[in-house]
NUMI-275451 format. One record per atom (N, C-alpha, C): residue in three letters; x, y, z. Coordinates in steps of 0.001 Angstrom, whole numbers, plus 524288, in hexadecimal, padded with zeros to 5 digits. Layout:
alaXYZ/...
//
This chain:
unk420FFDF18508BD7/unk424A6DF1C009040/unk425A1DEC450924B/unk42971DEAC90933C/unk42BBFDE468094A4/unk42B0ADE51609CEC/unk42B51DDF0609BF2/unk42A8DDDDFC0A1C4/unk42D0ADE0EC0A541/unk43187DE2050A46C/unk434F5DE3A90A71B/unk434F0DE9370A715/unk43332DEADE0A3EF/unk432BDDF1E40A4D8/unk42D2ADF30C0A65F/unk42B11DEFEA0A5CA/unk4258ADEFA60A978/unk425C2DF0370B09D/unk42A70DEB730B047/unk42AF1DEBC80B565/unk42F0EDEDB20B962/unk431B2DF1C50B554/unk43485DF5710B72B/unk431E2DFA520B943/unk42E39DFB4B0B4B4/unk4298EDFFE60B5FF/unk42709DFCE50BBC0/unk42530DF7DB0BCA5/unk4236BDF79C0C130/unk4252CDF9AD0C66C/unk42BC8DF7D70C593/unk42CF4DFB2E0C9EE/unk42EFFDFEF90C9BD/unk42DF9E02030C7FA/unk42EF5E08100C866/unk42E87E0B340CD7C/unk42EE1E0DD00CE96/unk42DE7E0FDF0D386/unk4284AE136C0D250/unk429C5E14EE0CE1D/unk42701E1A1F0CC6A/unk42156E17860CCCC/unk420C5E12000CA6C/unk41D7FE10260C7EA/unk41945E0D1E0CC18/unk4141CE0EF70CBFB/unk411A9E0C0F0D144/unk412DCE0E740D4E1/unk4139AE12000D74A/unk4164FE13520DAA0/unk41436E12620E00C/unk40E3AE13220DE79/unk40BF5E11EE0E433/unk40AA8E0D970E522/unk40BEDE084A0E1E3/unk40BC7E01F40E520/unk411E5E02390E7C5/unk41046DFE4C0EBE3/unk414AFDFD890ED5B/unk41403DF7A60EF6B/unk41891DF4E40F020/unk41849DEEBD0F1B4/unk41A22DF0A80F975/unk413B1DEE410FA53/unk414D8DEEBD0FF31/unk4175FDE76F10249/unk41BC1DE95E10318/unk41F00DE3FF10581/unk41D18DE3A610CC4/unk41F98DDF8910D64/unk41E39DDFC011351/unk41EAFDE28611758/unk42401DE570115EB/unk426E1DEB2411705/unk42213DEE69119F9/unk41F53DF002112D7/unk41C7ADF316112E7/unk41817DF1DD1157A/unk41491DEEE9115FC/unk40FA3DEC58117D2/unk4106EDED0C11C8F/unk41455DE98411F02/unk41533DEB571267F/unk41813DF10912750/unk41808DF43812509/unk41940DF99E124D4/unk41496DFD6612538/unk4117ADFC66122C4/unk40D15DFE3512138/unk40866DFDB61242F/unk40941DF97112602/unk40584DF67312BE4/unk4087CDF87B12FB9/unk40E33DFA141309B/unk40F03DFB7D135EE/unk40EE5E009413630/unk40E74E05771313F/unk40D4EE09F21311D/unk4067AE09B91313D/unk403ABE06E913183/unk3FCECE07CF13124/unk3FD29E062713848/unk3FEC7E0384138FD/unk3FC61E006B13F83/unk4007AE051C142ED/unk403FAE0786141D2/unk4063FE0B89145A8/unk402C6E10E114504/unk400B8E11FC13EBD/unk3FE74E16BA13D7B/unk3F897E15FD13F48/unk3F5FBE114F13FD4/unk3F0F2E1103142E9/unk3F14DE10D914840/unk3F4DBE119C14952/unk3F7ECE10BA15221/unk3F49CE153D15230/unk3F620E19D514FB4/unk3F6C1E20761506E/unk3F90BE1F661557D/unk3FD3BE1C281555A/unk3FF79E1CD115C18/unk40693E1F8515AE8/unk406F5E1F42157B4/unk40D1DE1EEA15598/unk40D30E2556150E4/unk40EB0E29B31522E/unk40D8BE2E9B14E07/unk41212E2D4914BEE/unk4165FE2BA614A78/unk41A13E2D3A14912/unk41DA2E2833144EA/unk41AD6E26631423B/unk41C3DE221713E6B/unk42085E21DC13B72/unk4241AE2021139F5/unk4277DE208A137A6/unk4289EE1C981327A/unk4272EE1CDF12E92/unk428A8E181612AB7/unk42E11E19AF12744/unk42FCBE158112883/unk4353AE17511265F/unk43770E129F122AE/unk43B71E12CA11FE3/unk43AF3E119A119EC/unk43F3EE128C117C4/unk44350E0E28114B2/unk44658E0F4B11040/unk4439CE13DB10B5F/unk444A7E17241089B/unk441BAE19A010424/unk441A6E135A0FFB9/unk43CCFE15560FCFD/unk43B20E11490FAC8/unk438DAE0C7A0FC7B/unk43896E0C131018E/unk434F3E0822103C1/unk42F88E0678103E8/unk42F48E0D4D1039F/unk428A8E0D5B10196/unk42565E0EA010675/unk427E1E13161091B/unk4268CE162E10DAE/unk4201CE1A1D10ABF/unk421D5E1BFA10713/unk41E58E1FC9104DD/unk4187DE1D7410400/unk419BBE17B01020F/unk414BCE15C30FF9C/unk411A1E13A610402/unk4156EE123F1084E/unk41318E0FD610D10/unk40ED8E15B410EAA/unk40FCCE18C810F80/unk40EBAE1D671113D/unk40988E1E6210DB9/unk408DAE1E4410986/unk4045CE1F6410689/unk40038E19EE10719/unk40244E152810737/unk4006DE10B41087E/unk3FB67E124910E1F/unk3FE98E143F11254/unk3FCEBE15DC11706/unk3F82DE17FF116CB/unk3F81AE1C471120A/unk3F59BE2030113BA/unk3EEF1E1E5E11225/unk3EE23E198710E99/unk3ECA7E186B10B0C/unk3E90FE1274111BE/unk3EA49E13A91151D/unk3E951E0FD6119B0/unk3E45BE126C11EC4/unk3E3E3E192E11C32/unk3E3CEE1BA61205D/unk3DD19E1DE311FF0/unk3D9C9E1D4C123F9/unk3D4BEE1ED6123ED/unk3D4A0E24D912247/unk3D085E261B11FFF/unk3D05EE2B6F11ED6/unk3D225E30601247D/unk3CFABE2F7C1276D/unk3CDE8E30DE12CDC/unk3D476E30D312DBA/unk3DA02E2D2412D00/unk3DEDDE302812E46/unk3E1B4E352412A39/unk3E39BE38A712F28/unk3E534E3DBC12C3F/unk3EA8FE3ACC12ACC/unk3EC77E39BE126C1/unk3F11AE37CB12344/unk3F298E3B27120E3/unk3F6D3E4117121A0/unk3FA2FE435E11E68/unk3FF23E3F3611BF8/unk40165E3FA811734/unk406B4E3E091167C/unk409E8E436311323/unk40D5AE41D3113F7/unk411CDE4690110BD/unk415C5E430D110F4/unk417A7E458210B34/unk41E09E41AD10A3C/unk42108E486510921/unk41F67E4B4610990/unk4227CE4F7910B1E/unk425FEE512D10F9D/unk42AAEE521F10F1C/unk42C62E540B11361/unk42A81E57D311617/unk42B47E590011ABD/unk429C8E5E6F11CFE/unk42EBDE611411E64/unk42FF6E667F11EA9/unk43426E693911EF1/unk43371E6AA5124E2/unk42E5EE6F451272F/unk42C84E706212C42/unk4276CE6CF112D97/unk4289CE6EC21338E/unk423EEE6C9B136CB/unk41E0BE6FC91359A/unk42138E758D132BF/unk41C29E77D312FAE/unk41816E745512A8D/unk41C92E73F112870/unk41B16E715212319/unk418CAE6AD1124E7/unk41A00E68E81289D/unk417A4E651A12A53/unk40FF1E633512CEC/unk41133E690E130C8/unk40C5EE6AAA1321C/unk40865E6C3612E50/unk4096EE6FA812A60/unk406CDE6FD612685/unk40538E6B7B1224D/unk408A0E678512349/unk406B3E633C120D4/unk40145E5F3B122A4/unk404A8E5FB71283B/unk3FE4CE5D2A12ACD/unk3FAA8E60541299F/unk3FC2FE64DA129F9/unk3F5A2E68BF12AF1/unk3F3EFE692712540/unk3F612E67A11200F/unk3F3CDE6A9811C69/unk3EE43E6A0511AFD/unk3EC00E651E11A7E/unk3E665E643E1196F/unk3E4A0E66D711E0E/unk3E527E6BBA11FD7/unk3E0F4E6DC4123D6/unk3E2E2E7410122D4/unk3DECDE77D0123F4/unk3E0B2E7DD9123DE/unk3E35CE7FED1284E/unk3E88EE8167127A4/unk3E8DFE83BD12E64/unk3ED94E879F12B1B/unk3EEA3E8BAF12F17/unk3F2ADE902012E3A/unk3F706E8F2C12D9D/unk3FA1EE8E9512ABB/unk40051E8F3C12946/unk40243E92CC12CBE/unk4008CE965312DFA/unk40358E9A3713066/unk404FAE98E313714/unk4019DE92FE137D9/unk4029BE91B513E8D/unk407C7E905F13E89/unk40BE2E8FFB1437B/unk41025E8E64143BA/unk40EEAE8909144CD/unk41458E891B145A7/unk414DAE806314779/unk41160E7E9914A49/unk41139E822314F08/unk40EB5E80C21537A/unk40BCCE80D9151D2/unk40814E84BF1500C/unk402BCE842914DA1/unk400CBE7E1314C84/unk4054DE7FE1146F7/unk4023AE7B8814326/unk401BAE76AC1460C/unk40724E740E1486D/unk405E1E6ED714BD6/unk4012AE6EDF14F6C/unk3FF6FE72D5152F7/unk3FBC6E72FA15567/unk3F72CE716F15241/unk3F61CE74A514CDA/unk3F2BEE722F1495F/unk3F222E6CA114700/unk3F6B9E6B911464B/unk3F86BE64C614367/unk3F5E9E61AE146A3/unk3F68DE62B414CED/unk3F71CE5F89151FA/unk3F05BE5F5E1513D/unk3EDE8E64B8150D4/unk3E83FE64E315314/unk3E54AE61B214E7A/unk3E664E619E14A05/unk3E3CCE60AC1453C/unk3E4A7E5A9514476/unk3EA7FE587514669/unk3EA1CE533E1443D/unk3E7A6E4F0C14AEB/unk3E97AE536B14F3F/unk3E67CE4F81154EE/unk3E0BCE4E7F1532C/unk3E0CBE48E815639/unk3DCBDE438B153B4/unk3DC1CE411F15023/unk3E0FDE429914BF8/unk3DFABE423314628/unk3E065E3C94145EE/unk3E04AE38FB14385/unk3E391E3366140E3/unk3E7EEE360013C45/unk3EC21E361B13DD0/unk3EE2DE389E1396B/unk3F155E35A0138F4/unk3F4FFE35941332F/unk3FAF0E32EA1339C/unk3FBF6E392C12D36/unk40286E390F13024/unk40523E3C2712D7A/unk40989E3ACD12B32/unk4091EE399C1252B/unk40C20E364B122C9/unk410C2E386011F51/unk4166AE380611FB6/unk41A6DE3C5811FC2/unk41CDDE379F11E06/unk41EBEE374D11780/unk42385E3456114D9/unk428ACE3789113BC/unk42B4DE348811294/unk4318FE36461136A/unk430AFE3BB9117C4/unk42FB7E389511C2B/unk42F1DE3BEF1218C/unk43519E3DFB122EA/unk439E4E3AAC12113/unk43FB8E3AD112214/unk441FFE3F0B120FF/unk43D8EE40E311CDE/unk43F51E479D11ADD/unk43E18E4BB011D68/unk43AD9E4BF412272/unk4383EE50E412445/unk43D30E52CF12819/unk43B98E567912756/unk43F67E5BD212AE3/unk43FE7E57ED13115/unk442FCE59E8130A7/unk44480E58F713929/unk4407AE5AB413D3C/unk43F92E5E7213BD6/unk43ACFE63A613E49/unk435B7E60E813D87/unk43436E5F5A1383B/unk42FA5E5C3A136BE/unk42E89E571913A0C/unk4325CE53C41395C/unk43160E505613E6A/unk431F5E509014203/unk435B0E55571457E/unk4346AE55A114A86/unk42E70E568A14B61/unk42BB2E5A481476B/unk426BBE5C2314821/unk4228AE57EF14798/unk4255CE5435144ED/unk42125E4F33143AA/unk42158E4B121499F/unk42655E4B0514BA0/unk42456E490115145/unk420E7E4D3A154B1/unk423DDE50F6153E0/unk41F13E5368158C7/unk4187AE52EC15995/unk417C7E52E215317/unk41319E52DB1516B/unk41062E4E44153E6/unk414BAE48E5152F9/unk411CDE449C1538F/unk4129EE434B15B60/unk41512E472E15C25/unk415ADE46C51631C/unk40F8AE4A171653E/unk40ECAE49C3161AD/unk40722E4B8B1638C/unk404BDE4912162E4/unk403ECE441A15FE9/unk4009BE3FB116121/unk3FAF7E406115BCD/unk3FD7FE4556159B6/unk3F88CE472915598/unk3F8A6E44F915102/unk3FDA9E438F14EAE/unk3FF0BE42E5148AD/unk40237E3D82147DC/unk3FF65E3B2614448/unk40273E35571448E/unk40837E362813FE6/unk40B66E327813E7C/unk40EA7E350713AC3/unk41287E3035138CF/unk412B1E2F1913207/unk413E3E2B4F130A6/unk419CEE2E7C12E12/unk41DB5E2E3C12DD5/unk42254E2FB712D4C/unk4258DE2C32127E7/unk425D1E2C46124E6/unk428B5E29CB12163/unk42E5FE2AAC1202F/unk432DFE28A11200B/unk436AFE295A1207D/unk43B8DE260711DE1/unk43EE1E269911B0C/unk4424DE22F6118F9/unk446C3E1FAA11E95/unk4475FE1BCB11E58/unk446EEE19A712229/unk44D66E1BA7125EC/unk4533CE1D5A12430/unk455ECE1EF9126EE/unk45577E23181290A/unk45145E276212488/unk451F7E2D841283B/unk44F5CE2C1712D71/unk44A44E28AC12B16/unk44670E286012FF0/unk44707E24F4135C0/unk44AC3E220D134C6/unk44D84E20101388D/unk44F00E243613BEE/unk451D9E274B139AF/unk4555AE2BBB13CB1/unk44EB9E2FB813FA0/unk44BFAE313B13C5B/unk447CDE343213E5F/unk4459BE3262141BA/unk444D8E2DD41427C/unk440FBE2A161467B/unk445DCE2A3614A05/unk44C3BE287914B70/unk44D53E282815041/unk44F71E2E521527E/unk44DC9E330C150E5/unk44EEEE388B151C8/unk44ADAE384015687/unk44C84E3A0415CD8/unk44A63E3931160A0/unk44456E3BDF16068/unk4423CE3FFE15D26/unk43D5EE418015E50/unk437C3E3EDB15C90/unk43A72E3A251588D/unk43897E360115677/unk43928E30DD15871/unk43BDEE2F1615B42/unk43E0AE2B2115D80/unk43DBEE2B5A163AB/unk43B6CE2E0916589/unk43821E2DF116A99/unk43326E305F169CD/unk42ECEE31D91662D/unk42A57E2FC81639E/unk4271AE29F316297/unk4239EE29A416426/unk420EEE25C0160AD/unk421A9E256C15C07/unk4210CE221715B8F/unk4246DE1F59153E1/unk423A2E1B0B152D8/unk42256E1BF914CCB/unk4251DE13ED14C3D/unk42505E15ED14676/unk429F9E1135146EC/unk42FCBE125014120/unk42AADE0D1C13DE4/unk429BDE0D5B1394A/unk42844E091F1365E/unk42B70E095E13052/unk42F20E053A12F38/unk43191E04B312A3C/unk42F5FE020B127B2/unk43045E04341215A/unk42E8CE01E211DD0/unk433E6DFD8D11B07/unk43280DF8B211B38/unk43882DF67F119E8/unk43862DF69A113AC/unk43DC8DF45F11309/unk43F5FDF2C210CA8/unk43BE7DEB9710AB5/unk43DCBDEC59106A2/unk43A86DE7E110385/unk43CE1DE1FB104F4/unk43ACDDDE47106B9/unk43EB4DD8D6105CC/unk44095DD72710028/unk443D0DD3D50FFDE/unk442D7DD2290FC03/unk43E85DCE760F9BD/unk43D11DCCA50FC38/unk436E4DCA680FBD9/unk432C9DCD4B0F90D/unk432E6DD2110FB0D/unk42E94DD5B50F9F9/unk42F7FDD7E50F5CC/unk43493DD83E0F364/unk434C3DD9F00EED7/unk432D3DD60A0EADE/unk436A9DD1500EBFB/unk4330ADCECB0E872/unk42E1CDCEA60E8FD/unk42B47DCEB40EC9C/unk42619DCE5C0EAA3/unk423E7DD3520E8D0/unk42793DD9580EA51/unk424D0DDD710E78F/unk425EEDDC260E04F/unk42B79DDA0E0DF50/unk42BC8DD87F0DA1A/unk426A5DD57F0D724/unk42676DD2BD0DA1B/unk42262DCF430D7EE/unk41C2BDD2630D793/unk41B45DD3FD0DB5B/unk41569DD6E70DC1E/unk414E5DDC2A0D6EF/unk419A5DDD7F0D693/unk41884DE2C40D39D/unk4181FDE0260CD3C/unk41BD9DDCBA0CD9D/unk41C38DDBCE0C68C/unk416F6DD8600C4F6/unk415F0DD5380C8C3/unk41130DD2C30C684/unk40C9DDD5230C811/unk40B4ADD95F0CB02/unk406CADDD0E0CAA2/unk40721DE0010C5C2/unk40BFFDDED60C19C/unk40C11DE2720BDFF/unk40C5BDDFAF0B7CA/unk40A14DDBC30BA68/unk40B62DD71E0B6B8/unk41031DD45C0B3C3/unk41442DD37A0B8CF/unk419F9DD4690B631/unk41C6ADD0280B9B8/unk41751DCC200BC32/unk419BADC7830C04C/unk41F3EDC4CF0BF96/unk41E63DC4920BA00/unk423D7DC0760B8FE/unk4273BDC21C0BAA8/unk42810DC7C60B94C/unk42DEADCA060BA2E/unk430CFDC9060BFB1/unk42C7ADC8BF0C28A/unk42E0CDC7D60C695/unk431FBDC17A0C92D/unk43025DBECE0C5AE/unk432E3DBAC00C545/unk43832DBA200C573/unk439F0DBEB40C0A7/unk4401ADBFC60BFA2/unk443FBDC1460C4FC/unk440DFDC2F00CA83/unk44461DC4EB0CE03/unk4453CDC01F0D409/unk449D1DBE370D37D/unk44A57DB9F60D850/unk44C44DBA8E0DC03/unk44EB8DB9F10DE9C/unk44EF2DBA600E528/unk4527ADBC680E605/unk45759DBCFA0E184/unk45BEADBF1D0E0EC/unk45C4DDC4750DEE1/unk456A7DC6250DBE1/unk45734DCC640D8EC/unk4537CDCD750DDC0/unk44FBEDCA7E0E17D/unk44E0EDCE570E32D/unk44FC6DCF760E8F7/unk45398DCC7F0EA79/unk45788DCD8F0EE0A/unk45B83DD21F0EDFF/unk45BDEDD0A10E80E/unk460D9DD7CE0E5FF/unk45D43DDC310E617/unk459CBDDCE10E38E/unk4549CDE0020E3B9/unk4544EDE1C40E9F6/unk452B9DDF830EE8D/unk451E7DE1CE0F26E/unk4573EDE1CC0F5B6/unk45C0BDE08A0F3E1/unk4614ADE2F20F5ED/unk46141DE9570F2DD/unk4629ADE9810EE20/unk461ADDECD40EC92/unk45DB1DF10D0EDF0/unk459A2DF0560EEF6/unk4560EDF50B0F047/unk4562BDF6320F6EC/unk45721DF2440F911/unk456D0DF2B00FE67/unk4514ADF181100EC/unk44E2ADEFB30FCE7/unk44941DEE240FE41/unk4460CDF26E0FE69/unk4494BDF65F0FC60/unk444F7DFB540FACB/unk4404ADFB890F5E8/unk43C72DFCB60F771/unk4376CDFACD0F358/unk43958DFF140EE14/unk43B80E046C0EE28/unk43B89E07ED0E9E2/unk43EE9E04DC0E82C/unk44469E02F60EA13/unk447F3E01460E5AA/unk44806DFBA10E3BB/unk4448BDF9DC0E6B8/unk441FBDF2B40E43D/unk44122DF5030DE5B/unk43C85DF8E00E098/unk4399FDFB030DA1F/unk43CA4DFD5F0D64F/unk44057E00FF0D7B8/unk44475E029B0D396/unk4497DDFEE10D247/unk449E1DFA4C0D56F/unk44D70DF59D0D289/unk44A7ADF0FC0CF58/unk445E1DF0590D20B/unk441A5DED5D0CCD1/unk44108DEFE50C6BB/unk440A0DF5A60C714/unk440BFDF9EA0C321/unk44583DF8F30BEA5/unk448F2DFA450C166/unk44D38DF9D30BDD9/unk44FAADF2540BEC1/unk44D51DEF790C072/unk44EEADEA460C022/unk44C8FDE9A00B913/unk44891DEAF50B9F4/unk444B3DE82D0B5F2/unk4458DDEC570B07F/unk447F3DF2080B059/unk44963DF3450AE27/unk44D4CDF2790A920/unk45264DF0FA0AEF7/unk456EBDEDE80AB5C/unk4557FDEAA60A980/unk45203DE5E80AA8B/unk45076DE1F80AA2A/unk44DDCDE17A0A402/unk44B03DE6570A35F/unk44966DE79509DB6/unk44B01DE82D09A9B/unk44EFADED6109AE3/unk453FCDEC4D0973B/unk45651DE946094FF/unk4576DDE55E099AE/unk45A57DE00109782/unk45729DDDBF094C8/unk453C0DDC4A095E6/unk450E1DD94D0928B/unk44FBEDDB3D08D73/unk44E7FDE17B08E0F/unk44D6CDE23908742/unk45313DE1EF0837A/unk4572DDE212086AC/unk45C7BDE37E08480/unk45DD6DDD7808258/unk45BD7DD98508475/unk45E94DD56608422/unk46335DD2FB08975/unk462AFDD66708D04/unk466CADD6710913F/unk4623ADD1410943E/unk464A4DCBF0093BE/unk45FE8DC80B095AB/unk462A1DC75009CB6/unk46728DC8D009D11/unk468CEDC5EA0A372/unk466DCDCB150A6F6/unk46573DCE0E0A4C0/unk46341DD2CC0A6E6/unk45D01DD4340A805/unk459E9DD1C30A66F/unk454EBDD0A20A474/unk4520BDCD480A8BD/unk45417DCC1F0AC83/unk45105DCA4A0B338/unk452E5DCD250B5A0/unk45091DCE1D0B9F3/unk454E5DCE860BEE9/unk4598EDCBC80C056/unk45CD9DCE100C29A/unk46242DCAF70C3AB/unk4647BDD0740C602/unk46A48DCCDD0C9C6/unk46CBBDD10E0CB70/unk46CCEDD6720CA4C/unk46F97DD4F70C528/unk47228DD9240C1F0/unk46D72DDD1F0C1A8/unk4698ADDC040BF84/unk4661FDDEA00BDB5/unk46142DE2FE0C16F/unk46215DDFE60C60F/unk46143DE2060CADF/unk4649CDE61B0CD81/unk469E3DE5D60CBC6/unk46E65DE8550CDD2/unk46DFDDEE680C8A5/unk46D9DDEB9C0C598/unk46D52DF13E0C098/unk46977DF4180C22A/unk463A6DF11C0C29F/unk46078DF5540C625/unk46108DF81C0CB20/unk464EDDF56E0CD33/unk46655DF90F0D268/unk468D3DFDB20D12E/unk46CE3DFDB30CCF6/unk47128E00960CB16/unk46C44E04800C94A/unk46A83E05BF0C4AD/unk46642E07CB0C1BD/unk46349E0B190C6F6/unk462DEE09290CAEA/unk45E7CE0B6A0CDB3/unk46237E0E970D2E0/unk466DCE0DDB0D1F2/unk46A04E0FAA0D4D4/unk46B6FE0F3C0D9A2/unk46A0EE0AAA0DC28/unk46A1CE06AB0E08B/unk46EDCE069C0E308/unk4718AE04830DE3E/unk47791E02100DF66/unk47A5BE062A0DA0A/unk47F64E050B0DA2E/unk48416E06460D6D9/unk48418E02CB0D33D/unk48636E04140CEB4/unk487E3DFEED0CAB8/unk48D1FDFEF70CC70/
//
């Protein structure tokens, strides 16, 4: 396998899936979701996020921070009811299905008061209307802490909907990539993979198009490095030599290919 399809497989999405290049973005993101989630003064967290930013991994990152002794549920499931919700908190414990709402919250309330808990809910942007009204009420008791994940326009709109927006809160975003940071994620990944040089081939001009093009989103850095280095192979085995670095063009075909832009 040649350099270049080596380091197409690097960035794959598929591939590695659970490293991720944490940029500065991420680091003061990650510190301002740990120092608000150790307050226990604030229930109602909000991290919000372009898709592909890398909301999900932050979230598993988290969990991976937390003394045994905190009760840490997560779900990347939606919830439909405030039933199906309640039963989520309650499942690691035995109690009757057959209680109504009232019930069950009365139970949620009694079982998680004193707890250290955090309740960790990705693509939160998807839950029912009903579900988050029920998720403030919950947290208007002072019992249940609650980390909210959200793609960043729905959640805009969810956070300024008045039953949320005269709550305690705090909005924390996860930003996009500089161009800085890409290059240095370029650089960090290929030569952890023994593939430093390549990195050489990309200058201030592909990696300027690179983060116009993606928007500084970390998934599509990785799926335009993918098919950069792709074409890039081709050419080279074909004999196609002005094709065989990076350059405009070749950056732009991977956009096309990955369906970015139009040809």
């Amino acid at each position: 396998m040649s350099s270049y399809a080596k380091a197409s497989k690097i960035f794959d999405t598929s591939f590695d899936s659970d490293l991720y290049f944490e940029s500065i973005a991420a680091e003061f993101t990650k510190n301002s979701l740990l120092k608000t989630i150790d307050s226990r003064e604030i229930p109602l967290i909000f991290l919000l996020g372009e898709p592909g930013v890398g909301k999900t991994y932050m979230l598993n990152v988290l969990q991976n921070y937390f003394s045994p002794e905190k009760k840490v549920l997560f779900s990347s499931e939606p919830f439909s009811t405030p039933e199906s919700f309640l039963h989520f908190l309650l499942k690691d414990d035995f109690f009757d299905k057959r209680l109504t709402i009232s019930e069950l919250k009365d139970e949620a309330v009694r079982r998680f008061s004193g707890t250290d808990n955090l309740i960790i809910i990705d693509e939160a942007q998807l839950l029912d209307n009903l579900v988050l009204e029920f998720i403030r009420i919950l947290s208007d008791t002072q019992h249940f802490n609650f980390l909210l994940s959200m793609h960043k326009k729905e959640g805009e709109e969810i956070v300024g909907k008045s039953h949320f927006a005269s709550r305690t809160h705090k909005v924390i975003e996860l930003s996009v990539l500089t161009k800085g940071e890409i290059n240095k994620y370029i650089e960090s990944e290929l030569l952890r993979h023994g593939l430093g040089n390549l990195s050489e081939l990309f200058n201030k001009n592909n990696i300027k198009q690179i983060q116009k093009l993606s928007n500084g989103n970390f998934r599509i850095v990785k799926q335009l490095l993918k098919h950069t280095f792709s074409i890039m192979d081709y050419a080279k085995i074909n004999g196609h030599n002005s094709y065989a670095k990076p350059n405009d063009c070749v950056i732009t075909m991977a956009a096309i290919d990955l369906g970015i832009i139009d040809a």
